[in-house]
N, CA, C, O and CB atoms as a CASP TS submission, in Angstrom:
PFRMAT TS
TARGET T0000
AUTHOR 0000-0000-0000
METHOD Language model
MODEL 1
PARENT N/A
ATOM      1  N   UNK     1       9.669   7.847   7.008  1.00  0.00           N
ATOM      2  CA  UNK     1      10.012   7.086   8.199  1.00  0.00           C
ATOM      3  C   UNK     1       9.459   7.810   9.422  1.00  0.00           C
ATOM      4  O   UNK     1       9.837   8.942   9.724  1.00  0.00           O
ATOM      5  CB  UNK     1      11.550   6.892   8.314  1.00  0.00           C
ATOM      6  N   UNK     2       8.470   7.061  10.180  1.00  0.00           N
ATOM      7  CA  UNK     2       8.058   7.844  11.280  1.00  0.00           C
ATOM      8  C   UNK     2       9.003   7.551  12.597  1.00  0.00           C
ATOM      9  O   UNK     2       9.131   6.401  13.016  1.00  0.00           O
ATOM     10  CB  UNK     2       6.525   7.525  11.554  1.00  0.00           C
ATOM     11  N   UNK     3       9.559   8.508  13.127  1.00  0.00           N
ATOM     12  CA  UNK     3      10.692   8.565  14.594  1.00  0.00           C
ATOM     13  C   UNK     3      10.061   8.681  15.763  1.00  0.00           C
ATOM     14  O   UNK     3       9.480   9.635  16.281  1.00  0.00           O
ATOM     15  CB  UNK     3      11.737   9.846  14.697  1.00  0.00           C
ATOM     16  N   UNK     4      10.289   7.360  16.180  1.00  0.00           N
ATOM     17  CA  UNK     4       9.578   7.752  17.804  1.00  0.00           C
ATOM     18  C   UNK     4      10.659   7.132  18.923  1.00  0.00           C
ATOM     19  O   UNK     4      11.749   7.470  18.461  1.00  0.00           O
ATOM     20  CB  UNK     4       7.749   6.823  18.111  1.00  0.00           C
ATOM     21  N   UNK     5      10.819   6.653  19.729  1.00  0.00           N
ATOM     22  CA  UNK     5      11.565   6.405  20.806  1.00  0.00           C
ATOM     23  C   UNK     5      11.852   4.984  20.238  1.00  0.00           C
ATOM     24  O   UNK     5      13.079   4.954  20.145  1.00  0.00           O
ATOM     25  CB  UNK     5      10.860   6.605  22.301  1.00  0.00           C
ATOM     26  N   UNK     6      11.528   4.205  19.959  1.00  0.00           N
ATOM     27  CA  UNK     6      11.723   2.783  19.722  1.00  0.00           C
ATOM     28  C   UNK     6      12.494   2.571  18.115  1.00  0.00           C
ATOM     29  O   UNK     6      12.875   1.474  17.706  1.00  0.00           O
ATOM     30  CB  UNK     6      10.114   2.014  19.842  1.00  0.00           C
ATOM     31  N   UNK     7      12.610   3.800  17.384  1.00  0.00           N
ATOM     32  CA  UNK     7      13.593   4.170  16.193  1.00  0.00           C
ATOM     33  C   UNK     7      15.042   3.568  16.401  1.00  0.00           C
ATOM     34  O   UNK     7      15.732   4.099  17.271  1.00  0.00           O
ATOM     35  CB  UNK     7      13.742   5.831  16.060  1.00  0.00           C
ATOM     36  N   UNK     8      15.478   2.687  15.804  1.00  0.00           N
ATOM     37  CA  UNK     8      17.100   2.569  15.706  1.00  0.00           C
ATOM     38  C   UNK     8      17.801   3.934  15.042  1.00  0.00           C
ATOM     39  O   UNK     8      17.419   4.537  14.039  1.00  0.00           O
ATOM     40  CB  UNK     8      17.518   1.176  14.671  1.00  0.00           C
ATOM     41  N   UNK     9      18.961   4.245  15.916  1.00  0.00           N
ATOM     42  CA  UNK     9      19.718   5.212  15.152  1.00  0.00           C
ATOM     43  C   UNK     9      20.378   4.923  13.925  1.00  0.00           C
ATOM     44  O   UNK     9      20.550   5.764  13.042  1.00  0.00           O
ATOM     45  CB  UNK     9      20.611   5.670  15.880  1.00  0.00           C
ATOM     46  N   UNK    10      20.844   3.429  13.848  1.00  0.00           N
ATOM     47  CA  UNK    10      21.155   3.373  12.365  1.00  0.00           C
ATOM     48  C   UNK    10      20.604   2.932  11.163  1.00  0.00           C
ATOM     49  O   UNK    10      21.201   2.721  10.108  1.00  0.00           O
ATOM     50  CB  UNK    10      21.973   2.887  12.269  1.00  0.00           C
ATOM     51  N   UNK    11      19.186   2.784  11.454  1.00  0.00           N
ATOM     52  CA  UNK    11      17.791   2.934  10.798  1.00  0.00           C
ATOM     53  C   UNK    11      17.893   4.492   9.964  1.00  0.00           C
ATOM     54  O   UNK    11      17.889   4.746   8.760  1.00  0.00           O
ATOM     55  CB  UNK    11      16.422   2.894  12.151  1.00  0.00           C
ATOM     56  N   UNK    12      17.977   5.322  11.094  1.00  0.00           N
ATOM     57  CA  UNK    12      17.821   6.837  10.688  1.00  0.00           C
ATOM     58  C   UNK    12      18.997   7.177   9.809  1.00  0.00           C
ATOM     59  O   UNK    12      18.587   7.821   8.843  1.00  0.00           O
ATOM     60  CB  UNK    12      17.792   7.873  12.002  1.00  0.00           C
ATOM     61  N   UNK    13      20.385   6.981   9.765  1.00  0.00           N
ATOM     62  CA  UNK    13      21.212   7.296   9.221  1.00  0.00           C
ATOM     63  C   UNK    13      21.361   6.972   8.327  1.00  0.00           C
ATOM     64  O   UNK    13      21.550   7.830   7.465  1.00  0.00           O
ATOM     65  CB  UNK    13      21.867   7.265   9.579  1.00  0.00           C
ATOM     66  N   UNK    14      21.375   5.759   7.990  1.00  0.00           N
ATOM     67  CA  UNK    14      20.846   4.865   6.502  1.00  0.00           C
ATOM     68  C   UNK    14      20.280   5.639   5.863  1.00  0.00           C
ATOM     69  O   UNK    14      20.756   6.303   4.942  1.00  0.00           O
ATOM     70  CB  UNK    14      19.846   3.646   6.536  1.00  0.00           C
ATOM     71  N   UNK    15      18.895   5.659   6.378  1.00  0.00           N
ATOM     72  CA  UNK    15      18.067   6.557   5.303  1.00  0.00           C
ATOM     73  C   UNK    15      18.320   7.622   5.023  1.00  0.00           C
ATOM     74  O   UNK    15      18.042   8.186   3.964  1.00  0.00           O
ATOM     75  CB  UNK    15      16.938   6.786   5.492  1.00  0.00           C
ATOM     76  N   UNK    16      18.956   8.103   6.049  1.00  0.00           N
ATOM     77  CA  UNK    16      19.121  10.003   5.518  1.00  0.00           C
ATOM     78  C   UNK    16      20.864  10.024   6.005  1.00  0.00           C
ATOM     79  O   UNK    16      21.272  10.633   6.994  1.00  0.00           O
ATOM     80  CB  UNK    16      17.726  11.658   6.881  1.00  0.00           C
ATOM     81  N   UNK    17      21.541   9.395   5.273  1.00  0.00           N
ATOM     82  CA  UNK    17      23.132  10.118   5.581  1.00  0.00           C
ATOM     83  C   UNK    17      23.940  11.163   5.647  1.00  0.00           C
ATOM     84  O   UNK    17      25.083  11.213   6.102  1.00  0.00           O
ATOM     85  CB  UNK    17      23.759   9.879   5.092  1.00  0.00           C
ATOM     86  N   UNK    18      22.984  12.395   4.946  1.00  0.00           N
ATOM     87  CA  UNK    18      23.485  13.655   5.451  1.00  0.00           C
ATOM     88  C   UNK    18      23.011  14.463   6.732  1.00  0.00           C
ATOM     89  O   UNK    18      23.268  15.584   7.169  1.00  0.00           O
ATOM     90  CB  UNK    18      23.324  14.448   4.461  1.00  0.00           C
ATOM     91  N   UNK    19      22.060  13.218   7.218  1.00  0.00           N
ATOM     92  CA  UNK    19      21.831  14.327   8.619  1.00  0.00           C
ATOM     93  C   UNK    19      22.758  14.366   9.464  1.00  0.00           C
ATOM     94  O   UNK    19      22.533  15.087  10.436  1.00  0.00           O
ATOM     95  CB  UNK    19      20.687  14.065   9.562  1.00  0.00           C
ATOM     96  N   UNK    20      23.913  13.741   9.427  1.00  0.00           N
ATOM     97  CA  UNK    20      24.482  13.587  10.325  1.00  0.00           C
ATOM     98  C   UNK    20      25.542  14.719  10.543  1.00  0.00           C
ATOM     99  O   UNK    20      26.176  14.960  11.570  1.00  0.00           O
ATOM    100  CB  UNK    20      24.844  12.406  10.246  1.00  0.00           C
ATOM    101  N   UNK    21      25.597  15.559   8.949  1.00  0.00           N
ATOM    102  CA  UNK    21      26.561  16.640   8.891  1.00  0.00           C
ATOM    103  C   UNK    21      25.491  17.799   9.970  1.00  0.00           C
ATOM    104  O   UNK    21      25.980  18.682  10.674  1.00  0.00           O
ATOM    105  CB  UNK    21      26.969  17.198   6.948  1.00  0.00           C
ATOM    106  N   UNK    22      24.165  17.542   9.872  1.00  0.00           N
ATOM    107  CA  UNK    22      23.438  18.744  10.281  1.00  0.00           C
ATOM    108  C   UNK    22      23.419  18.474  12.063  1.00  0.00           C
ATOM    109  O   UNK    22      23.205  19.306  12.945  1.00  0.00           O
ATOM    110  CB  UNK    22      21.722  18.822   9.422  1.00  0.00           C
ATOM    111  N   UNK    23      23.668  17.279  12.167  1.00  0.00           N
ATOM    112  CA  UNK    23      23.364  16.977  13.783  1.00  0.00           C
ATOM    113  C   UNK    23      24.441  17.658  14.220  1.00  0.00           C
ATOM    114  O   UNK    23      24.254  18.684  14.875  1.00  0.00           O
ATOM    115  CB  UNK    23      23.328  15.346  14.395  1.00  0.00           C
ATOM    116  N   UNK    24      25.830  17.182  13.920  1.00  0.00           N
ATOM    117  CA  UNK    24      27.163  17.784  13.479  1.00  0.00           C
ATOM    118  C   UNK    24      27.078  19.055  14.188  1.00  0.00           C
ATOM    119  O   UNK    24      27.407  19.362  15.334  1.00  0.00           O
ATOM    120  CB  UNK    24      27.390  17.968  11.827  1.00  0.00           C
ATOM    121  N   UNK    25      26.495  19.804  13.115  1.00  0.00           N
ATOM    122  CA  UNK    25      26.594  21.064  13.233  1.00  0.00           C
ATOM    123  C   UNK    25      26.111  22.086  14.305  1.00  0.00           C
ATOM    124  O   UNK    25      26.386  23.222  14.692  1.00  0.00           O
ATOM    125  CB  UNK    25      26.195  21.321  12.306  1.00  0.00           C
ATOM    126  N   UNK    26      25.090  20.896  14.625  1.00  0.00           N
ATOM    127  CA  UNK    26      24.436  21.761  16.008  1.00  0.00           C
ATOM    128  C   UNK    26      25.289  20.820  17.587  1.00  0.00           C
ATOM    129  O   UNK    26      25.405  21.049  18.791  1.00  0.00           O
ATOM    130  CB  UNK    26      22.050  21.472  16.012  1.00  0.00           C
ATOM    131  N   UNK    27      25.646  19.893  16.761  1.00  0.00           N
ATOM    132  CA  UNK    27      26.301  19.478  18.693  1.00  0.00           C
ATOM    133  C   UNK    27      27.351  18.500  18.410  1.00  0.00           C
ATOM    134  O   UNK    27      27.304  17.344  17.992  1.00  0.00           O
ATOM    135  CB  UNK    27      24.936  18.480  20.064  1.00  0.00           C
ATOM    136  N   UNK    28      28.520  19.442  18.822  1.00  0.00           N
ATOM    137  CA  UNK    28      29.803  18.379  18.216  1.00  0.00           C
ATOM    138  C   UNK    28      29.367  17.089  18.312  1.00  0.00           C
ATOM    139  O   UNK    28      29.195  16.459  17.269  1.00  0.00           O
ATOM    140  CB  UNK    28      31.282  18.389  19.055  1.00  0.00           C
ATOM    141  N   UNK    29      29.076  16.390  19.764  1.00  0.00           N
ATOM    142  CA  UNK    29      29.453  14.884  20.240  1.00  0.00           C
ATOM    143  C   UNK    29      28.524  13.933  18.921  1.00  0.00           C
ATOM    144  O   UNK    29      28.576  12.732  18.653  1.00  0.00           O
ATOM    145  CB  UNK    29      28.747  14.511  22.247  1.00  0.00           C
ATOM    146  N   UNK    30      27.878  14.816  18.427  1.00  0.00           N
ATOM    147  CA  UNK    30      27.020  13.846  17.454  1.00  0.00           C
ATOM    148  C   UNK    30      28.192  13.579  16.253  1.00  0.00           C
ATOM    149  O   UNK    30      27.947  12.893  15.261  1.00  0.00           O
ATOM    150  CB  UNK    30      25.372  14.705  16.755  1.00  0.00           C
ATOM    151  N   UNK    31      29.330  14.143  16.467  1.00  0.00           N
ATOM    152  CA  UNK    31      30.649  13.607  15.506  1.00  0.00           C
ATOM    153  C   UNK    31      31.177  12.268  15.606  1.00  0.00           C
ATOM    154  O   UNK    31      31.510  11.541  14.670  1.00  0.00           O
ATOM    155  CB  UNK    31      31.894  14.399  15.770  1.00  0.00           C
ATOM    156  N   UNK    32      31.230  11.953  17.189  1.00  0.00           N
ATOM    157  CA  UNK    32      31.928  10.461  17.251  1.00  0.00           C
ATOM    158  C   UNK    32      30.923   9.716  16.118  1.00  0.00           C
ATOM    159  O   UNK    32      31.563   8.963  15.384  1.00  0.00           O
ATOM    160  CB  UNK    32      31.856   9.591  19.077  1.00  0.00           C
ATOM    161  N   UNK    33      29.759   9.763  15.883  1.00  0.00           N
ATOM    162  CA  UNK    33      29.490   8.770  14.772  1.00  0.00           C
ATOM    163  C   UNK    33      30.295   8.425  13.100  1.00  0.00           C
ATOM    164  O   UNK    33      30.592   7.396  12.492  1.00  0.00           O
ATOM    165  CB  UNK    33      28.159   9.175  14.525  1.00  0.00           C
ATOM    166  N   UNK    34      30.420   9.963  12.820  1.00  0.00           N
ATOM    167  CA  UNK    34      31.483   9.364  11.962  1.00  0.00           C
ATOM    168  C   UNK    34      32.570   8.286  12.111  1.00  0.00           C
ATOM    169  O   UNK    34      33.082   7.774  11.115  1.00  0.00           O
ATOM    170  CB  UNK    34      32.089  10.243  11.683  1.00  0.00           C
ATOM    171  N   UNK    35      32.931   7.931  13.417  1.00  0.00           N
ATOM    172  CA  UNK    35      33.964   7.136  13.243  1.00  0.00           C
ATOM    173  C   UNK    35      33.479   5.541  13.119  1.00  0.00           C
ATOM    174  O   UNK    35      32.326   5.287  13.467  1.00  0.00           O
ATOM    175  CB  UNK    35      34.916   7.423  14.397  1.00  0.00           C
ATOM    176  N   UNK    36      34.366   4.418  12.610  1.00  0.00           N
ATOM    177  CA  UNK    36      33.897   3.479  13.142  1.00  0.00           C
ATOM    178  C   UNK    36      33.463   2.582  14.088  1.00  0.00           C
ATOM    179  O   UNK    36      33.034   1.429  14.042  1.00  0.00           O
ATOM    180  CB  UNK    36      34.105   3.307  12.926  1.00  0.00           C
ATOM    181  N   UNK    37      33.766   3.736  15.333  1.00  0.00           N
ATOM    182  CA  UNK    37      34.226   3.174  16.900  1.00  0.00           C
ATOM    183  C   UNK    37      32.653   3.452  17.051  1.00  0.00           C
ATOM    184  O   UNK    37      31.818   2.616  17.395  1.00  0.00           O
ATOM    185  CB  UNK    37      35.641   4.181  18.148  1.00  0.00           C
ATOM    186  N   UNK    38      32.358   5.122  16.646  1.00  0.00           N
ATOM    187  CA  UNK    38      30.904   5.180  16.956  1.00  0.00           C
ATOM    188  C   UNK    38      29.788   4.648  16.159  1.00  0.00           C
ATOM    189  O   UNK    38      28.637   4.622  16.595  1.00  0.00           O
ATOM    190  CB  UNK    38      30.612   6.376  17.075  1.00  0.00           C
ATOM    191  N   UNK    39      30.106   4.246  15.048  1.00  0.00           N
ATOM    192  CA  UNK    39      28.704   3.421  14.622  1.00  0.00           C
ATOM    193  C   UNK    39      28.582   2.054  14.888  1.00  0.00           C
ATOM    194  O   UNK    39      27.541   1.434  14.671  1.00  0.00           O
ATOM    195  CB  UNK    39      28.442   3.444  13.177  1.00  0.00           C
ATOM    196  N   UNK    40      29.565   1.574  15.334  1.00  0.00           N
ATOM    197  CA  UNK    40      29.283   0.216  16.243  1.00  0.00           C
ATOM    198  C   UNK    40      28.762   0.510  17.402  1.00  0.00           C
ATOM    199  O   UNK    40      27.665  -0.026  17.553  1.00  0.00           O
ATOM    200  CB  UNK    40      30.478  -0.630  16.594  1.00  0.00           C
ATOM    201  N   UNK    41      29.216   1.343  18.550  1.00  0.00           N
ATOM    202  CA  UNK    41      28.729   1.845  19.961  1.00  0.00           C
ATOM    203  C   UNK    41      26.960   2.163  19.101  1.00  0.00           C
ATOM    204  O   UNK    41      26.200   1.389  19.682  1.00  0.00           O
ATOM    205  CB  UNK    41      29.922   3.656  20.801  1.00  0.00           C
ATOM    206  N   UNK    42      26.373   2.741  18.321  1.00  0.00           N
ATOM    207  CA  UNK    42      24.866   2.817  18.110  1.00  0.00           C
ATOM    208  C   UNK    42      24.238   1.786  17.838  1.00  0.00           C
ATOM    209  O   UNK    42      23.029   1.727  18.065  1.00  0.00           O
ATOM    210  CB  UNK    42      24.488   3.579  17.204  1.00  0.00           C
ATOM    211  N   UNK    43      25.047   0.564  17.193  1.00  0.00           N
ATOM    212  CA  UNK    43      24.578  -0.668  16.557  1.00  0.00           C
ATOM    213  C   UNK    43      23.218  -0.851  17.469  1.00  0.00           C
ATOM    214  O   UNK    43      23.627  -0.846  18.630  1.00  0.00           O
ATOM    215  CB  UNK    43      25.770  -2.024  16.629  1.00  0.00           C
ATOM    216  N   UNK    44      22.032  -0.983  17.471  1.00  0.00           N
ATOM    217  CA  UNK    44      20.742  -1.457  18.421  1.00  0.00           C
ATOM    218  C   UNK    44      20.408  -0.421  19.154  1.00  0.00           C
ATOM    219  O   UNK    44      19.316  -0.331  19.715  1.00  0.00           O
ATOM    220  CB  UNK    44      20.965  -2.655  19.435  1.00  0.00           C
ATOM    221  N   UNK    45      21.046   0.186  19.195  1.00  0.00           N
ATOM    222  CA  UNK    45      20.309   1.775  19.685  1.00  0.00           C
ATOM    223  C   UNK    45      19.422   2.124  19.096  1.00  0.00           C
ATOM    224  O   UNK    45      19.274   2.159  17.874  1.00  0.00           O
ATOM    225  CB  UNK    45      21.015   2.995  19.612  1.00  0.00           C
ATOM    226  N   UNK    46      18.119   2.684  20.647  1.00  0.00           N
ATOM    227  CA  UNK    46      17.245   3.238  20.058  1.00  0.00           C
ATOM    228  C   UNK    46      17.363   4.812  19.777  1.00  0.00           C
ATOM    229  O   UNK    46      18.417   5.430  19.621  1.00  0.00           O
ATOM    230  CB  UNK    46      16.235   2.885  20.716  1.00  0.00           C
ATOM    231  N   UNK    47      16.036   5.342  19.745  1.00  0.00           N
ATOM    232  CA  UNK    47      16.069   7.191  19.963  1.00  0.00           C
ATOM    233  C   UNK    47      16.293   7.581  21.655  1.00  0.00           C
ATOM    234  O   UNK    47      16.929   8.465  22.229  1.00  0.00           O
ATOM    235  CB  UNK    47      14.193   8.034  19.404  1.00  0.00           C
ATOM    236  N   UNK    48      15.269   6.238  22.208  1.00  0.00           N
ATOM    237  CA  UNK    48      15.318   6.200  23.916  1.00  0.00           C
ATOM    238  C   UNK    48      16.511   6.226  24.429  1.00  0.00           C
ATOM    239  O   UNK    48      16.648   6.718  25.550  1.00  0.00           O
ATOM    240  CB  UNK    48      14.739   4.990  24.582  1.00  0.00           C
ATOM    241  N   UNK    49      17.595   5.721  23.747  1.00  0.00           N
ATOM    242  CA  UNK    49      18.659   5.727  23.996  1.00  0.00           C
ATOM    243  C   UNK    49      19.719   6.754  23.908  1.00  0.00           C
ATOM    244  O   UNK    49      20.510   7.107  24.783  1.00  0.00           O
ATOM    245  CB  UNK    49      18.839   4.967  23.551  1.00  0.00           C
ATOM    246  N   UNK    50      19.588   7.169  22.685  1.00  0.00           N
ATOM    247  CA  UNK    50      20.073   8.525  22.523  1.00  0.00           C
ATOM    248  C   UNK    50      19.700   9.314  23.463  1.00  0.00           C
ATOM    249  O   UNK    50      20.568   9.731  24.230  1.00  0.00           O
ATOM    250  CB  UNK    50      19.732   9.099  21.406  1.00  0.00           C
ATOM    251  N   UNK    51      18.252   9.737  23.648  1.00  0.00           N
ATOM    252  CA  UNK    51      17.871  10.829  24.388  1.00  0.00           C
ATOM    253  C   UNK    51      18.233  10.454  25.774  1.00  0.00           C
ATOM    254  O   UNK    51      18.537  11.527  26.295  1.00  0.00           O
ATOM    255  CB  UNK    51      16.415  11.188  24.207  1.00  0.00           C
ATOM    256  N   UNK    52      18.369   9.495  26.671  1.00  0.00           N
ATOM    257  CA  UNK    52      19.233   9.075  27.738  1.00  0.00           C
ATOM    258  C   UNK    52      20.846   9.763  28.100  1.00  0.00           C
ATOM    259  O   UNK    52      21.389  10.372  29.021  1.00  0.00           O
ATOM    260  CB  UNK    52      19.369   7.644  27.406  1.00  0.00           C
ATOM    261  N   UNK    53      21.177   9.245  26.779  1.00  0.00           N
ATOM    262  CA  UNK    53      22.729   9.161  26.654  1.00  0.00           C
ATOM    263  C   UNK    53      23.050  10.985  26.968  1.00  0.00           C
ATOM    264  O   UNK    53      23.529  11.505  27.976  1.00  0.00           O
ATOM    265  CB  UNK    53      23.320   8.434  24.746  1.00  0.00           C
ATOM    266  N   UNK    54      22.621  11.564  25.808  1.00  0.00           N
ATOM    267  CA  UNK    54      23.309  12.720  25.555  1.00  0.00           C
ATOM    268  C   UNK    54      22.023  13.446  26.577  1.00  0.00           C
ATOM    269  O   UNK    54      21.886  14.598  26.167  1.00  0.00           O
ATOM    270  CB  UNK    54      23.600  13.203  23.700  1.00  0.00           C
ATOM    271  N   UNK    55      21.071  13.184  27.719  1.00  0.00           N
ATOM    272  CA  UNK    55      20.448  14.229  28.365  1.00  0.00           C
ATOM    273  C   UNK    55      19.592  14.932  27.503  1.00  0.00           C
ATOM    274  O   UNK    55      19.559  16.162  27.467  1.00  0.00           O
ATOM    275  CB  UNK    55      21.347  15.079  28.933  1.00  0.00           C
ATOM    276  N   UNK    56      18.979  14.282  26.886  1.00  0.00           N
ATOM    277  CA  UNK    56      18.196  15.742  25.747  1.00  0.00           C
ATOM    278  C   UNK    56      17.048  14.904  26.129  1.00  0.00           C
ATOM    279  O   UNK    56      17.245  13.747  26.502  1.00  0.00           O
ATOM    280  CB  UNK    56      18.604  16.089  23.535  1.00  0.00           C
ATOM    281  N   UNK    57      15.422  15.587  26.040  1.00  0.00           N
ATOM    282  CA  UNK    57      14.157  15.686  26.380  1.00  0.00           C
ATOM    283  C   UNK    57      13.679  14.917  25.085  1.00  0.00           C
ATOM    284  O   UNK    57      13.524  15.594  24.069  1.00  0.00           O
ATOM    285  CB  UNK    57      13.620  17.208  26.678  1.00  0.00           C
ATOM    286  N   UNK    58      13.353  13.116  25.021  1.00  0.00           N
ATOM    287  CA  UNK    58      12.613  12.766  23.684  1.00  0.00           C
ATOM    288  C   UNK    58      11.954  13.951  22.825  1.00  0.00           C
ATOM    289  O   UNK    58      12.471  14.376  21.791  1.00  0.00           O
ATOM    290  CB  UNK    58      11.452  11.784  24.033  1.00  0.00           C
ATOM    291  N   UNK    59      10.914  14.372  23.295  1.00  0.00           N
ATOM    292  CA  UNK    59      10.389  15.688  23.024  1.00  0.00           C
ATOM    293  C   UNK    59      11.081  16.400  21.839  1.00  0.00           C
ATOM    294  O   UNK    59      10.940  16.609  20.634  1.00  0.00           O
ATOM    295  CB  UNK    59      10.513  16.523  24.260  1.00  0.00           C
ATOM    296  N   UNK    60      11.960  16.667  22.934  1.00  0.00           N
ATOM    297  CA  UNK    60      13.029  17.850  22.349  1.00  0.00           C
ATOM    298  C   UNK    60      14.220  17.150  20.537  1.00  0.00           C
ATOM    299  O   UNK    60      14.356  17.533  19.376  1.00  0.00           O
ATOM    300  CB  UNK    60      14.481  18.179  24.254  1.00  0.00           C
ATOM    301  N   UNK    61      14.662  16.215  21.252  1.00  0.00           N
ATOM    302  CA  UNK    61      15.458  15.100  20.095  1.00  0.00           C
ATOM    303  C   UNK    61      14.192  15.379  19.175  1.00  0.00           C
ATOM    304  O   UNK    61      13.923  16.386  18.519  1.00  0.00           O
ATOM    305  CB  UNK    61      15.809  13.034  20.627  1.00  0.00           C
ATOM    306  N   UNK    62      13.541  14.267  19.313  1.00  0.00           N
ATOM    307  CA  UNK    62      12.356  14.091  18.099  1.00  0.00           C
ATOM    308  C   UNK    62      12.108  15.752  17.163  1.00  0.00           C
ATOM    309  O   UNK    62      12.180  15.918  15.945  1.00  0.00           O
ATOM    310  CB  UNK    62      10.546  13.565  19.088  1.00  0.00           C
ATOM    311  N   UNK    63      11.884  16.535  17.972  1.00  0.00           N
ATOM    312  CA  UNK    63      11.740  17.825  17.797  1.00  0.00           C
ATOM    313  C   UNK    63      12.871  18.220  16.326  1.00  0.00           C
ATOM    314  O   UNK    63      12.543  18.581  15.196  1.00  0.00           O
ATOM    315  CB  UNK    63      12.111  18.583  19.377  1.00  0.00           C
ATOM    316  N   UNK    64      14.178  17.989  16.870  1.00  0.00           N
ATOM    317  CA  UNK    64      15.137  18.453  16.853  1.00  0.00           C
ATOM    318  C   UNK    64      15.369  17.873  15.165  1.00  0.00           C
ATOM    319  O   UNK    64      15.449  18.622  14.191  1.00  0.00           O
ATOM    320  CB  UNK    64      16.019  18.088  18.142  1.00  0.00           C
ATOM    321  N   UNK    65      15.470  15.975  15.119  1.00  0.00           N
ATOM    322  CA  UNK    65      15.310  15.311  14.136  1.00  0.00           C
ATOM    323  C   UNK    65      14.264  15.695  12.894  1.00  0.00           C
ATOM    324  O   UNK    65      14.458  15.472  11.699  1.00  0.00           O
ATOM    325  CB  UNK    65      15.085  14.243  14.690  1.00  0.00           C
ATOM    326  N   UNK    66      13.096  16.335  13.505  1.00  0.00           N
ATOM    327  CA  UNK    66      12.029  16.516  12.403  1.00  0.00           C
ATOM    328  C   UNK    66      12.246  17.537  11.683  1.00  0.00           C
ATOM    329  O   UNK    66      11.688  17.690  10.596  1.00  0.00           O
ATOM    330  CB  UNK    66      10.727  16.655  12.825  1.00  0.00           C
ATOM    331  N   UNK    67      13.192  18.484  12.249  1.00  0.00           N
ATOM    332  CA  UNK    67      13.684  20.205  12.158  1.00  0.00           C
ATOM    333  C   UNK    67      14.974  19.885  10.484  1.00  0.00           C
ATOM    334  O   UNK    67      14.975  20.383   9.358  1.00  0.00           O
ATOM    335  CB  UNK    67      14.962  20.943  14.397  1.00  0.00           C
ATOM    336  N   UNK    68      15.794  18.937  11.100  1.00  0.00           N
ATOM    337  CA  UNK    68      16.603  18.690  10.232  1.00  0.00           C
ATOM    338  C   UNK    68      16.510  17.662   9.075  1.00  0.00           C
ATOM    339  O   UNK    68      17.310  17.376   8.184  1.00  0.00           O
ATOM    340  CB  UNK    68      17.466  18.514  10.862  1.00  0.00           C
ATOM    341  N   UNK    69      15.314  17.216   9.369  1.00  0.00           N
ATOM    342  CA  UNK    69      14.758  16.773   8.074  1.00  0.00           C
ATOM    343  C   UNK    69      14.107  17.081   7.261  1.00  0.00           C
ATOM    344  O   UNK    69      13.842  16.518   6.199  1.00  0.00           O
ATOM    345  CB  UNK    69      14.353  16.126   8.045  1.00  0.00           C
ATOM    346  N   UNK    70      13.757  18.080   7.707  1.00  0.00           N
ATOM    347  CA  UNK    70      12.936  19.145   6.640  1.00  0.00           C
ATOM    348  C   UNK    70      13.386  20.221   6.371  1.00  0.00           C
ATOM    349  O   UNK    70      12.709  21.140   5.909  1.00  0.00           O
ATOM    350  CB  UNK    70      11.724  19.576   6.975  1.00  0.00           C
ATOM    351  N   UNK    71      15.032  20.299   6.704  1.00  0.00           N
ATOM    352  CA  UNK    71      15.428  20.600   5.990  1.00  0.00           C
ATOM    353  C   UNK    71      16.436  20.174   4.959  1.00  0.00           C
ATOM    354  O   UNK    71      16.884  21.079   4.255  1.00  0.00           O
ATOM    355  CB  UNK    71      15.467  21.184   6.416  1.00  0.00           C
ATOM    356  N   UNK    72      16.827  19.070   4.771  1.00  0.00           N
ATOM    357  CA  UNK    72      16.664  18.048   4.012  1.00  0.00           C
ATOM    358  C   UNK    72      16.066  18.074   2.646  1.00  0.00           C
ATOM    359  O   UNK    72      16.475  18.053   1.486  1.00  0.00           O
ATOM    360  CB  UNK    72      16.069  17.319   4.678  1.00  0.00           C
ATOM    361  N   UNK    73      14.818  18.133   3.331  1.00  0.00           N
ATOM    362  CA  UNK    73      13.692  17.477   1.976  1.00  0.00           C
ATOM    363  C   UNK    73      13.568  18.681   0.772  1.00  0.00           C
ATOM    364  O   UNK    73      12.878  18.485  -0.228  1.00  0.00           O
ATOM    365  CB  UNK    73      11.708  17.146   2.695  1.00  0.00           C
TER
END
């Protein structure tokens, strides 16, 4: 799956459901997704969005996503 700004977040989670323990791990707020409150609030969200929301540098997110998917793989 290639991640660029126009990526749905629950595109990404789907496919890889344990990243979310690793996002987790590096930045609490990426917890509200576990709940059901927060995977509706992502429903149509992009990456653009994310990186808005939580202040982080596309760059940097994308960065960040490719880091924890390889370690993953």
């Amino acid at each position: 799956m290639e991640i660029n700004e126009n990526t749905k977040l629950t595109d990404i989670m789907e496919a890889y459901p344990q990243l979310l323990d690793q996002l987790i791990s590096l930045d609490s707020r990426f917890g509200l997704l576990k709940t059901p409150f927060g995977r509706m609030a992502i429903r149509g969200k992009t990456m653009k969005d994310a990186s808005e929301k939580y202040h982080v540098p596309m760059d940097q997110l994308k960065q960040l996503l490719s880091e924890q998917l390889a370690r993953l793989s």
